[in-house]
ROSE-4610 file (N, C-alpha, C; in Angstrom, 1 decimal, always signed):
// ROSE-4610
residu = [X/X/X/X/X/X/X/X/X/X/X/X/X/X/X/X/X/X/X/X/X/X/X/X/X/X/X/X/X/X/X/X/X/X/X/X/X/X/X/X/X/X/X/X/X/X/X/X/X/X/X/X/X/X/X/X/X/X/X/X/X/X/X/X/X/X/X/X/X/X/X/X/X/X/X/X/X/X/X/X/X/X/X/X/X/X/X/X/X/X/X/X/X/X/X/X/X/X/X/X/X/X/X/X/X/X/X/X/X/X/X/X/X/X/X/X/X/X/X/X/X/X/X/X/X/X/X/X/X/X/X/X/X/X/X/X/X/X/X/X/X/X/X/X/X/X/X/X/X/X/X/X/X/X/X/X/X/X/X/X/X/X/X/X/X/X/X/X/X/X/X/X/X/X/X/X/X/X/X/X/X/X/X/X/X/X/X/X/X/X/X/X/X/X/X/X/X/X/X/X/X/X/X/X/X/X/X/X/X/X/X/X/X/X/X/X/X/X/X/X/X/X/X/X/X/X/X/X/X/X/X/X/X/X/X/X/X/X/X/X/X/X/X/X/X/X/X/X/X/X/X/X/X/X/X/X/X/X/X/X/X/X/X/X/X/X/X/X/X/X/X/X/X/X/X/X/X/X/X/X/X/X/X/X/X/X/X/X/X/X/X/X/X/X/X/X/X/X/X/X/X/X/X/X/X/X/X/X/X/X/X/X/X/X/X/X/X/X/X/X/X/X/X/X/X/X/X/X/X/X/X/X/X/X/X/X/X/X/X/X/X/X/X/X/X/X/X/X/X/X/X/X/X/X/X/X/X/X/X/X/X/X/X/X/X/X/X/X/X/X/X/X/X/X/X/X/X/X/X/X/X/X/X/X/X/X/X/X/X/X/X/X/X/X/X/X/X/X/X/X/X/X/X/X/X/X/X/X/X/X/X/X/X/X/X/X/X/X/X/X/X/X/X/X/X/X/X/X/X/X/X/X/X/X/X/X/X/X/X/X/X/X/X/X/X/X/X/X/X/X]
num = [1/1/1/2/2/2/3/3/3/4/4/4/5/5/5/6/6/6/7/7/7/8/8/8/9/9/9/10/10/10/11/11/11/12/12/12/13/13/13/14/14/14/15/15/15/16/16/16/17/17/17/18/18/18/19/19/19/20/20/20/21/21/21/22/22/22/23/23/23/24/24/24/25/25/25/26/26/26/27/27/27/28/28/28/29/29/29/30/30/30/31/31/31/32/32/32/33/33/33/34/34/34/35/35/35/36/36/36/37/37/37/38/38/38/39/39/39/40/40/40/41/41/41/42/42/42/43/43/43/44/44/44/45/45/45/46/46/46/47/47/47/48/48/48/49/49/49/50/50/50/51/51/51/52/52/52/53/53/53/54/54/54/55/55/55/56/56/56/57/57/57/58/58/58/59/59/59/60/60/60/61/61/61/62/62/62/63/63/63/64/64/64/65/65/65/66/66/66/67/67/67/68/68/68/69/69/69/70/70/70/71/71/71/72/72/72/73/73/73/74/74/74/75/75/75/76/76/76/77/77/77/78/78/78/79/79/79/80/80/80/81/81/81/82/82/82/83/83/83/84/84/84/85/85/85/86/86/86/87/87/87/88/88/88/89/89/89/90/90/90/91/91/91/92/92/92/93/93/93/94/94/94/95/95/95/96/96/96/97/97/97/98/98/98/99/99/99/100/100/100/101/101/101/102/102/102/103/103/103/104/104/104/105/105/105/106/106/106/107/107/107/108/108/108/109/109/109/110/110/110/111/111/111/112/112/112/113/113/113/114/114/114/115/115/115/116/116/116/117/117/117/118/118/118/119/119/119/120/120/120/121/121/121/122/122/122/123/123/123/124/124/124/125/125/125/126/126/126/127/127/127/128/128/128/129/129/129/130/130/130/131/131/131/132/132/132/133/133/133/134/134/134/135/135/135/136/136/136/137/137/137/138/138/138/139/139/139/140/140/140/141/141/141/142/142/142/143/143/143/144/144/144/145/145/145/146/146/146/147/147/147/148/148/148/149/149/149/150/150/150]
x = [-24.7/-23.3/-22.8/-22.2/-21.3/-20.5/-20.3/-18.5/-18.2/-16.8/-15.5/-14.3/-13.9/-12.3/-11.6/-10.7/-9.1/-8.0/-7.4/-5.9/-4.6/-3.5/-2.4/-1.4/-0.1/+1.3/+2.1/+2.5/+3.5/+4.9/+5.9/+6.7/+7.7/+8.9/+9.8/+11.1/+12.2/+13.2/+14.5/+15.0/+16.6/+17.5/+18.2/+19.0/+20.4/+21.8/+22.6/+23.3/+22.9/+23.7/+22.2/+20.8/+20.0/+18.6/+18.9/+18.0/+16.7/+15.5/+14.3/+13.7/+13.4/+12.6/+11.4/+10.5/+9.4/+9.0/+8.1/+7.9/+5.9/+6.4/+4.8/+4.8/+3.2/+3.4/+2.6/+2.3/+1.5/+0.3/-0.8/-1.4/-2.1/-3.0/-3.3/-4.3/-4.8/-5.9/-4.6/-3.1/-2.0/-2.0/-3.0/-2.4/-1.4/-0.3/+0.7/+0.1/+0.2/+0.1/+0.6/+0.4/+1.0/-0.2/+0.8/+0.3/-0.7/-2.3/-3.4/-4.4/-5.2/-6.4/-7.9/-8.9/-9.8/-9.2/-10.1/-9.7/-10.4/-10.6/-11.3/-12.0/-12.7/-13.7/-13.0/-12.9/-12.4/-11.0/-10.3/-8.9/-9.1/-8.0/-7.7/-7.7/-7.4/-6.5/-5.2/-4.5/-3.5/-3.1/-3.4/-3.5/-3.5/-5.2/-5.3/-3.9/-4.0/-2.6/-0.7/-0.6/+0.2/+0.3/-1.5/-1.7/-1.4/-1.8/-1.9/-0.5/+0.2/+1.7/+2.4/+2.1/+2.4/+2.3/+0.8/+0.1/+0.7/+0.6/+0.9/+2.2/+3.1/+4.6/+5.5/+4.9/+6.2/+7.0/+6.3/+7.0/+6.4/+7.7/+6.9/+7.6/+7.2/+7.4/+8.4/+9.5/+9.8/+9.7/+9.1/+8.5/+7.5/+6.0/+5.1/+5.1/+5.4/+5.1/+3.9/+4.0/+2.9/+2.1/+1.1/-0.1/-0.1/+0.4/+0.5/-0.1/-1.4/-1.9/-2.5/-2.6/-3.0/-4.1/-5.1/-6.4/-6.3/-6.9/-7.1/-8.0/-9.1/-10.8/-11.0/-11.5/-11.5/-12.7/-13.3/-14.4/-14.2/-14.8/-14.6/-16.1/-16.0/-17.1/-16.6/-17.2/-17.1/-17.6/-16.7/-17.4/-18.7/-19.9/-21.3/-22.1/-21.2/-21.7/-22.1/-21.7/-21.7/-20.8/-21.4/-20.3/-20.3/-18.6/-18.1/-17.5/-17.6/-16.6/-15.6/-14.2/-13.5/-12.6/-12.1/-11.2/-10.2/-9.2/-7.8/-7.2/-7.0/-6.0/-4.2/-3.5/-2.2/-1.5/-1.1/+0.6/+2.1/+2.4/+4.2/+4.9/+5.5/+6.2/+7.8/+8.8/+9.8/+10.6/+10.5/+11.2/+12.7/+12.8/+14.8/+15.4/+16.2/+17.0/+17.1/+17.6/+17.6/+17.0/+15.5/+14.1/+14.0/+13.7/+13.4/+11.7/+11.3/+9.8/+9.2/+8.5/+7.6/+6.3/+5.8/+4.6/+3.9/+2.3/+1.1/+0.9/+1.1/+1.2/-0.3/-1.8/-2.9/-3.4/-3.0/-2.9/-2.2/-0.8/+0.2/+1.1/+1.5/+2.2/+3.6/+4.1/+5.2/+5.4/+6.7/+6.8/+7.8/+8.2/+9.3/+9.7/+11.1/+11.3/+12.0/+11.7/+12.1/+12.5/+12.7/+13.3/+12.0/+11.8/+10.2/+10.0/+10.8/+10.7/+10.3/+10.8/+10.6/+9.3/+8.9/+7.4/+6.6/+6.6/+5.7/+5.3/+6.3/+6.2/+5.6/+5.3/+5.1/+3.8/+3.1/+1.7/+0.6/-0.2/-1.2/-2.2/-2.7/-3.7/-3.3/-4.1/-3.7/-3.7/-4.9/-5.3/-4.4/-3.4/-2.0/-1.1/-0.7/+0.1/-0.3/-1.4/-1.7/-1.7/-1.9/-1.3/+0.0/+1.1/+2.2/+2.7/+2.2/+2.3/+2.6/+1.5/+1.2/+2.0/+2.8/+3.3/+4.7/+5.1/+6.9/+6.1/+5.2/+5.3/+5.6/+4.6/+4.9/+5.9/+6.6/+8.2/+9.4/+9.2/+10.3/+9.7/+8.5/+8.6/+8.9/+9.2/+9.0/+10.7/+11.6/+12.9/+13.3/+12.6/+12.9/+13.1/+14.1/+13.9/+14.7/+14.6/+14.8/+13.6/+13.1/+11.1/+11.6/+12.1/+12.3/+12.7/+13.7/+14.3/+14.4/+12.8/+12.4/+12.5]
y = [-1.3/-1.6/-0.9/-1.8/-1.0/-0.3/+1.1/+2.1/+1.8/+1.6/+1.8/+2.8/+3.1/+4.0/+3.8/+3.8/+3.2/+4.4/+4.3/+5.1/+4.4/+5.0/+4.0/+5.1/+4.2/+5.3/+4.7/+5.4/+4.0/+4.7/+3.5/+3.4/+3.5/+4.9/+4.8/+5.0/+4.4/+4.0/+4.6/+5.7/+5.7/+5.0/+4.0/+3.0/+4.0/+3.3/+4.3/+4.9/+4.1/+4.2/+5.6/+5.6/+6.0/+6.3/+5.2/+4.2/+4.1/+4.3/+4.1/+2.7/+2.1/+0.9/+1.3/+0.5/+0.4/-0.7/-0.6/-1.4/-1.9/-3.7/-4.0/-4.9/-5.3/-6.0/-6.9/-8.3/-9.2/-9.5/-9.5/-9.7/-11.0/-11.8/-13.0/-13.8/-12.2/-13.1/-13.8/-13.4/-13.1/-12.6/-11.3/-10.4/-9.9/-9.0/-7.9/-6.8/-5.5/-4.1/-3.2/-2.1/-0.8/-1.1/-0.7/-0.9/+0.3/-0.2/+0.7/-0.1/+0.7/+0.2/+1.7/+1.5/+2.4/+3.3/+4.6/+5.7/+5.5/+5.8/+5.7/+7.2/+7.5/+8.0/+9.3/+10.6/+11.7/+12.2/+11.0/+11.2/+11.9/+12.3/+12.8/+11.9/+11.5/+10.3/+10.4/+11.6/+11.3/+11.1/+11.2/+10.6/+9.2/+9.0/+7.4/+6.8/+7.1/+6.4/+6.4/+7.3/+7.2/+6.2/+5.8/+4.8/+3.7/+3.4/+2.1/+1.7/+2.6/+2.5/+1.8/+2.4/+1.9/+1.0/+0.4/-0.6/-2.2/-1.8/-3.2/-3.0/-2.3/-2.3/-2.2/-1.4/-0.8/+0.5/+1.0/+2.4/+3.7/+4.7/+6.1/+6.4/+7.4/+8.3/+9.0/+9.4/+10.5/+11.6/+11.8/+12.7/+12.3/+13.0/+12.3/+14.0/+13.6/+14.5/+15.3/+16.7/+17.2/+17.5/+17.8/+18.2/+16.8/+15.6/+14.9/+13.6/+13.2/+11.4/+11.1/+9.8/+9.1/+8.2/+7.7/+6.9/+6.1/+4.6/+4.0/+2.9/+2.7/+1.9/+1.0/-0.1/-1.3/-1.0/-3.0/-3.5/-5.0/-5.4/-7.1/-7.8/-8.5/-9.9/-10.2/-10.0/-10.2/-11.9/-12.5/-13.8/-14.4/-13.2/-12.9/-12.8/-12.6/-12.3/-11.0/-9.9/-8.6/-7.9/-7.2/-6.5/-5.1/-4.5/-3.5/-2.3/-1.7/-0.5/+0.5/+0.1/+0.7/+1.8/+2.5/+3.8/+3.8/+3.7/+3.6/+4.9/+5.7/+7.2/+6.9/+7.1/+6.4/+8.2/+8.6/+9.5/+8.6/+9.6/+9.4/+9.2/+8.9/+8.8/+8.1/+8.5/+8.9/+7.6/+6.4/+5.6/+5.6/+5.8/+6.0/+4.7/+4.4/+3.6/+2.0/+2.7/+2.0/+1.4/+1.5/+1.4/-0.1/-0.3/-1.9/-2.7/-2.7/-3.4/-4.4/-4.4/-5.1/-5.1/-6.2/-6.2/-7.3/-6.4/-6.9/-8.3/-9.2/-10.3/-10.7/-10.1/-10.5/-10.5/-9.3/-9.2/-8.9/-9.0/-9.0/-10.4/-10.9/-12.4/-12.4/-11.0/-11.0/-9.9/-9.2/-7.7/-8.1/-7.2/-6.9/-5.5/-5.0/-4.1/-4.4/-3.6/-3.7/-2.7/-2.4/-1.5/-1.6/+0.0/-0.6/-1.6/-2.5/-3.1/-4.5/-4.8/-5.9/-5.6/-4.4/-4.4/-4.3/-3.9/-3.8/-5.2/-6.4/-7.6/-7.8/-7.7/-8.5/-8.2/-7.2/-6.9/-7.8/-8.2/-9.4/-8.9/-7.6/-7.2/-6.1/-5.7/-5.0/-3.6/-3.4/-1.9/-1.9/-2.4/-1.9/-1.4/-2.5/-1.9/-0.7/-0.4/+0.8/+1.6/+1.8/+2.9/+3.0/+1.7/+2.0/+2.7/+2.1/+3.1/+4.9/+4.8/+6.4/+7.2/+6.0/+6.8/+6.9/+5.9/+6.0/+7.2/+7.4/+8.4/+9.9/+10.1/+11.1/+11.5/+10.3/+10.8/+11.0/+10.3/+10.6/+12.3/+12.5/+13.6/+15.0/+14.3/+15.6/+15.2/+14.8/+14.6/+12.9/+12.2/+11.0/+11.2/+10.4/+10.5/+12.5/+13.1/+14.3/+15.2/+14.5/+14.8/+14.6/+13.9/+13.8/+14.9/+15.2/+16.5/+17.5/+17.4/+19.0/+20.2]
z = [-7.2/-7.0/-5.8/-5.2/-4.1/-4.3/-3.7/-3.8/-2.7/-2.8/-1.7/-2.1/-0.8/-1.2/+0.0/-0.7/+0.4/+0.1/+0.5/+0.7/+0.9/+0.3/+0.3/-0.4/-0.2/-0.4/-1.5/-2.1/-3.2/-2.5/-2.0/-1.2/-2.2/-2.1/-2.8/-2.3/-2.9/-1.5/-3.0/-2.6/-3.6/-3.2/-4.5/-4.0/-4.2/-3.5/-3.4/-5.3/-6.2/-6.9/-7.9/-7.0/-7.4/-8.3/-8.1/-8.8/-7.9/-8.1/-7.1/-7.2/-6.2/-5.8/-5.1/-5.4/-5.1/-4.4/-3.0/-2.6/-2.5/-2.7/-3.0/-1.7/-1.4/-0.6/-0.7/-0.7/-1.1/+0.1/-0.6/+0.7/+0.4/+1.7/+2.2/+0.5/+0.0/-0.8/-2.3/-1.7/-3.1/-4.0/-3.9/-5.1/-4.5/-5.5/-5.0/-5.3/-4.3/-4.6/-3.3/-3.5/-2.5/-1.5/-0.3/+1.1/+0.8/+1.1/+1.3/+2.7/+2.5/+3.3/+3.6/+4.6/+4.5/+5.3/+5.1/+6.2/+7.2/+8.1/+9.3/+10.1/+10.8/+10.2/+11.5/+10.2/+10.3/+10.2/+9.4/+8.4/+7.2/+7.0/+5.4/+5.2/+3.3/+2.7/+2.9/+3.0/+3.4/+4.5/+5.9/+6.7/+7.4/+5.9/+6.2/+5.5/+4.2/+3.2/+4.2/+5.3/+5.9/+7.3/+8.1/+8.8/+8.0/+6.8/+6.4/+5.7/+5.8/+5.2/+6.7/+8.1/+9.1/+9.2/+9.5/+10.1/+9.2/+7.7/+6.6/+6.2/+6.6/+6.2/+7.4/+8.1/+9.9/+9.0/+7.9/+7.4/+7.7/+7.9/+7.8/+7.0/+5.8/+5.3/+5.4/+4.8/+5.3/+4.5/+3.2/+2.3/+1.8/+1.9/+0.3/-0.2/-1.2/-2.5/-2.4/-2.4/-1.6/-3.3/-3.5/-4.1/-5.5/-5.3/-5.9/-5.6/-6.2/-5.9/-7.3/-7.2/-8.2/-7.9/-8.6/-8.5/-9.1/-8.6/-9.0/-8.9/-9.7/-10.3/-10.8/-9.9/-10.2/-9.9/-10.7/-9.9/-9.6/-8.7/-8.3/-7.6/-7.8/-7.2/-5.9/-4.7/-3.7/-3.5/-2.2/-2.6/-2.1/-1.4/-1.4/-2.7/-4.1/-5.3/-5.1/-4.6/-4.9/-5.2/-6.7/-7.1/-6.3/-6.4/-5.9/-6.8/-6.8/-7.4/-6.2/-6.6/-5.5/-6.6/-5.5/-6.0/-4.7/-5.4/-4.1/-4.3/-3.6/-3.5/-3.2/-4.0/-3.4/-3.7/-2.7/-2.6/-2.9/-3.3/-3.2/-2.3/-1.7/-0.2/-0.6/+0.1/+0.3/+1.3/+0.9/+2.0/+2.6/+4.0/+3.8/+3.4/+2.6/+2.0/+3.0/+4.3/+5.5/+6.5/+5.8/+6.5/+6.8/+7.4/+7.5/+7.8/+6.8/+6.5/+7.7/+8.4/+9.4/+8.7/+8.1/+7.6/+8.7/+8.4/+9.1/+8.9/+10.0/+9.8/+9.1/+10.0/+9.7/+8.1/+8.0/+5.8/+5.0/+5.6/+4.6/+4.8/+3.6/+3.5/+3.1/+2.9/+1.9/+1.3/+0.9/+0.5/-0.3/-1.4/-2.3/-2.8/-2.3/-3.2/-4.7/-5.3/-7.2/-8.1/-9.0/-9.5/-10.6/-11.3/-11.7/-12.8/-13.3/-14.5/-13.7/-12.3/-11.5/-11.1/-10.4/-10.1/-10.7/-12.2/-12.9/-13.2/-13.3/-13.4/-12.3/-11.4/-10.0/-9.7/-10.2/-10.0/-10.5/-9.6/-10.2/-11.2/-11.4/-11.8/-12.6/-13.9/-15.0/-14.4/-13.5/-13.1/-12.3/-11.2/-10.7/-11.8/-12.6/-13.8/-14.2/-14.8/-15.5/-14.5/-12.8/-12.0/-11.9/-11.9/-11.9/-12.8/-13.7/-15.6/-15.4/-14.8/-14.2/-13.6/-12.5/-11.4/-12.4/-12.3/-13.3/-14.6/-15.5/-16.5/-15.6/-14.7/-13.6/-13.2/-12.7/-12.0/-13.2/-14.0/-15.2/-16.0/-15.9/-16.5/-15.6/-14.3/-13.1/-12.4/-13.4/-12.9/-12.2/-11.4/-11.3/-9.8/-9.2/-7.9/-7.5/-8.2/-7.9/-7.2/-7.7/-7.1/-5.5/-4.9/-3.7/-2.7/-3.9/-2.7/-2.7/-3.2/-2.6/-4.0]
């Protein structure tokens, strides 16, 4: 079986009243999930998860959550009939409220922000939910968007 690993950021944006949104972004094959992609060769992950936040969204960061990422392990059937086993690395990141999304036209089709009850619905695939699971248990136990500042 094949391994792969990608890198990606889960996009988090405080709404004014405080409330955090999450942004997904749908890509060409139409699942939804957090802007990721590969590292390229002699990146951190966090480095790559910060290009690929650029490249499939037009976002930077303006905080990721330092000593903090989450994993996540799937497997899928390529349409060669080989199977894969991937592991995605995603950080926390900090979107400003006012940011305005430019997604990669080549593999992204569509983006939404949501509040997490909306994104948790919006995910095509159980292993996103159960990372999202993760990420919201995480931030509610470590304050909520208070994690942001610092």
């Amino acid at each position: 079986m094949k391994m792969d690993f990608s890198c990606g950021v889960v996009p988090v944006r405080i709404a004014e009243d405080g409330r955090m949104e999450f942004l997904l972004v749908q890509l060409h094959a139409g699942h939804w999930a957090f802007p990721k992609g590969h590292p390229e060769e002699g990146e951190t992950d966090l480095v790559a998860a910060e290009r690929e936040l650029l490249e499939e969204a037009g976002l930077v960061a303006e905080r990721i959550v330092e000593g903090v990422s989450f994993d996540e392990s799937y497997e899928f059937t390529k349409r060669s009939g080989k199977r894969v086993r991937k592991t995605v690395r995603y950080f926390l990141g900090q979107i400003a409220g006012d940011a305005e999304v430019t997604v990669q036209p080549e593999e992204v089709q569509a983006y939404a922000w949501g509040d997490a009850a909306a994104t948790r619905k919006r995910f095509t695939f159980d292993e996103g939910k159960a990372l999202f699971d993760r990420v919201t248990a995480w931030l509610g136990a470590n304050g909520g968007a208070a994690v942001f500042r610092g």
